[in-house]
N, C-alpha and C positions, 0 to 999 in steps of 0.2 A: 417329425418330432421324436420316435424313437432312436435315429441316427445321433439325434442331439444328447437325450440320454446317456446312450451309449457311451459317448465321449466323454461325457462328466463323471459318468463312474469309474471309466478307466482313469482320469485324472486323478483320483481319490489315490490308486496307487503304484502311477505311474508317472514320472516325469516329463513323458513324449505321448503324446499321439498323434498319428500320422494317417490323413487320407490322403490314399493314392491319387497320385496325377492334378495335387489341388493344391495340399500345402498341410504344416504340419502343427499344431499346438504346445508349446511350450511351458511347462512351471515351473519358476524359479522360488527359492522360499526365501522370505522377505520375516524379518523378525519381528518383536515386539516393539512397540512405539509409544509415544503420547505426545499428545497434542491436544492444546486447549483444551486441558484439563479433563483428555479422558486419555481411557487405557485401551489399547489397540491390540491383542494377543497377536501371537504369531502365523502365519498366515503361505498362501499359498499365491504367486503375480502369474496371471495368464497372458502370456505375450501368441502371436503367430507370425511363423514364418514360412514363407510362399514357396520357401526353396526347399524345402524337405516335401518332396513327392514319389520318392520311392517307396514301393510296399514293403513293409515289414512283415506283414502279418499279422500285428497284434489285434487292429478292428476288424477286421472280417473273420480272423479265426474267434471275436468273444460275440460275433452276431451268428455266425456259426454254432455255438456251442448254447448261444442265449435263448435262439427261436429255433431250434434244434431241424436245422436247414442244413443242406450239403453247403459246403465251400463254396462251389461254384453260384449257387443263387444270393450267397449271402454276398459275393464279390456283383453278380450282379444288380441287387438292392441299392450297394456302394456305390453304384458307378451312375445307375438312377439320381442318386441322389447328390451328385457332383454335378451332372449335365443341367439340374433344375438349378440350384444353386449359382449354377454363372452365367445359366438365361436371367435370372433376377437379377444379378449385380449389371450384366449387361443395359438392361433398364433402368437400371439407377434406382433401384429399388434396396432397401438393407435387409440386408441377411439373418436373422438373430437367431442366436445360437442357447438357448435356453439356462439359465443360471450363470452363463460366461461373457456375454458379450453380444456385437455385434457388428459387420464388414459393410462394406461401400466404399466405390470408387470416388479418389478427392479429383481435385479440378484438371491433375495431371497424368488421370487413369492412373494410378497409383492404387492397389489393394490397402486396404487401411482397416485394422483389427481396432476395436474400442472396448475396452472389457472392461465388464459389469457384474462384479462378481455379487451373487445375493447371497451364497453360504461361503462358507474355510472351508476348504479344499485340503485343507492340510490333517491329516489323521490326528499327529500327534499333540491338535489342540482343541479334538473333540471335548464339549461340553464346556471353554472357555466360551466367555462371551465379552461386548466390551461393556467400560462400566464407566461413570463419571467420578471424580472426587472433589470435594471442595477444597477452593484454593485459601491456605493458609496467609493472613494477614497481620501484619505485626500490631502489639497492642499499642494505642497510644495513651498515657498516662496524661491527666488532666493539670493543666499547668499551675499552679498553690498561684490563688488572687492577691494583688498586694493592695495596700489601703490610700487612697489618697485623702490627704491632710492639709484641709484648710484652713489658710493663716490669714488673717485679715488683714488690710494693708496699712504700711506704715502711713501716717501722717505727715507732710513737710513741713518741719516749722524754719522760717525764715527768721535770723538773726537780726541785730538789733541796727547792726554795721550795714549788712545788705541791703536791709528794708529802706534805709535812708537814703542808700544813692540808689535805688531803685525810684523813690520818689524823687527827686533831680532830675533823674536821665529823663522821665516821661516827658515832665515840659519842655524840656530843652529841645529833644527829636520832633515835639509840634510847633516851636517854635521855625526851625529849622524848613520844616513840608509847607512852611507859609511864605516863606523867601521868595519873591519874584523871581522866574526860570527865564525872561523873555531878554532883562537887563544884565543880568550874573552868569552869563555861559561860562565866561573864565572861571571866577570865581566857583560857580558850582564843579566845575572839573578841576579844582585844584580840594575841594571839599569832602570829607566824608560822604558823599552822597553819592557823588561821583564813582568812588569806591564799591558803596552798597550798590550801584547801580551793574556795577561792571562783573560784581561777584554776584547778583542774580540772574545774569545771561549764562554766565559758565555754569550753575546749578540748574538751571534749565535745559540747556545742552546736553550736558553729562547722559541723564537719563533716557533721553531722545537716540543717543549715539548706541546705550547699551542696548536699547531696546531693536534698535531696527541690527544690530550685531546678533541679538537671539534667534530674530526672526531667519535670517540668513544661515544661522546654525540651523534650525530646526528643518526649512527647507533645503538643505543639504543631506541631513539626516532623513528625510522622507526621502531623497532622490535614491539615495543607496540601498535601503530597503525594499523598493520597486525594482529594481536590478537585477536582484536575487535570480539562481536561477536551478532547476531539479537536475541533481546529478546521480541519484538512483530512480528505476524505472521497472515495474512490472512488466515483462515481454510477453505476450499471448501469443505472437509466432511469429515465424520466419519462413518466408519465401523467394523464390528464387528471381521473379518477374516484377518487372513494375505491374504489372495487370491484377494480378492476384494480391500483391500489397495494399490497392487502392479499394480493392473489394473488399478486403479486410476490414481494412479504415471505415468503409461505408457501414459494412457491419456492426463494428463498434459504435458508432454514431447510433444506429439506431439504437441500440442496447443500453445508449445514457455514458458512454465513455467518449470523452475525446482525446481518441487514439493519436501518436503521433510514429512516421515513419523514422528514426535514429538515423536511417546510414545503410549502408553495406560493409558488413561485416564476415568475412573467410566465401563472400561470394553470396551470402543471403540479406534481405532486406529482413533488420528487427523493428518489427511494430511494435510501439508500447503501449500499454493500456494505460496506467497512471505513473504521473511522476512525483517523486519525495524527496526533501532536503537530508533527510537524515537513514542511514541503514536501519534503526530502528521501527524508523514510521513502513518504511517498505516491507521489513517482515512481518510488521504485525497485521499487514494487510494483506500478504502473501498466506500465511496462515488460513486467515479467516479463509480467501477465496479456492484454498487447494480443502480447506474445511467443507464447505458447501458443495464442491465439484473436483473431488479426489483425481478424476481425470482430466483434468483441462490442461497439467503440459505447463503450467505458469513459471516464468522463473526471474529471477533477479540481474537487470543490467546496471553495472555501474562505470559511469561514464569517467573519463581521468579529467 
């Protein structure tokens, strides 16, 4: 644990730390930000890399000078505590590196750094912290009601001209519906009736034709809509194997996502996690989840 220490405080003002023969820490500083409505001060990103293993000096000469130990024991300490450090990762065991992070080998013996920073690392934003605000929303102004106005309805009065051939036409039409249909087939087909009879098929029709026309519309309209299909895509990673894609996939499965594998793309397989019709709907749910788990790596595929 004092190893761990050590290193964190030199990171306070130092951009490199380097243990010999193991591999080196790096910080890069990363600015102010916001997101989902808070405020992010400026900050300090701890990456590691395996390939700076040469001694500098800097950690053994400040455990040197911290636990007021010769050189040579404070180099020995160091080297103690390298050889335990990758008997544990050897075992599959994680590493963790106190306020920074923490190592494990991935599926491809690969070293893998995961930094978990609990304090700012960065001097010059000592005593910022972050902070929420509320999100301004536009006012909206209540719409002025308008009245409705009711008029009583007119009364039909029927003329004096109408009303009389109205009474004619009734008898004459019952006269007419009394006509023997068994001996007048001519007759009824050369007759008004004839007429009425042939112009109530075609208004029977008519609304039969438009109706099974709608129906046909609308199930065409549901066909196209079931079609659809996501052409952006939150990726949660990429790998180089079918073996490790499928175990991903399994992964997600348990997790409540049904992952899907894209393709291969510049030699890797991208797994997605969800799919969305619109670049809107995918960032807003990019956010939320790089929100909850700042390191998960998440990013945006959109398909042509």
């Amino acid at each position: 644990m004092e190893i761990n220490q050590y290193i964190k405080e030199l990171l306070l003002l130092n951009d490199c730390v380097i243990i010999p023969e193991f591999g080196g820490f790096v910080a890069n500083y990363k600015p102010a930000t916001i997101e989902n409505n808070q405020f992010f001060p400026p900050t300090k990103e701890i990456a590691f890399n395996n390939k700076l293993i040469s001694n500098d000096g800097l950690l053994i000469n400040y455990i040197s000078e911290t636990e007021g130990a010769s050189y040579f024991s404070a180099k020995q300490k160091l080297d103690n505590f390298v050889e335990e450090t990758l008997l544990n990762l050897e075992r599959n065991r994680n590493v963790y590196f106190d306020g920074l992070g923490y190592m494990h080998y991935d599926s491809r013996e690969n070293l893998q750094f995961e930094p978990q920073l609990k304090q700012n690392l960065l001097v010059e934003s000592y005593g910022l912290q972050n902070f929420s605000y509320e999100k301004l929303y536009q006012r909206q102004m209540p719409k002025p009601a308008f009245k409705v106005e009711y008029r009583e309805p007119v009364p039909v009065i029927f003329q004096k001209r109408k009303l009389k051939k109205l009474i004619v036409a009734v008898p004459l039409l019952l006269a007419m519906a009394l006509i023997p249909i068994k001996n007048n087939k001519v007759y009824l087909s050369k007759s008004d009736m004839g007429m009425w009879e042939a112009l109530a098929q075609t208004t029977v029709a008519a609304p039969t034709q438009s109706q099974e026309q709608n129906v046909s519309e609308f199930s065409a309209n549901t066909e196209v809509s079931t079609t659809e299909s996501f052409r952006y895509f939150i990726i949660g990673g990429s790998f180089k194997s079918d073996e490790n894609a499928r175990k991903y996939l399994q992964q997600l499965s348990v997790q409540g996502y049904s992952g899907k594998d894209l393709g291969i793309f510049k030699g890797l397989h991208r797994v997605a996690m969800k799919g969305f019709l619109s670049m809107e709907e995918a960032q807003k749910e990019l956010n939320l989840m790089r929100n909850q788990n700042p390191q998960s790596g998440v990013w945006i595929h959109a398909s042509e």
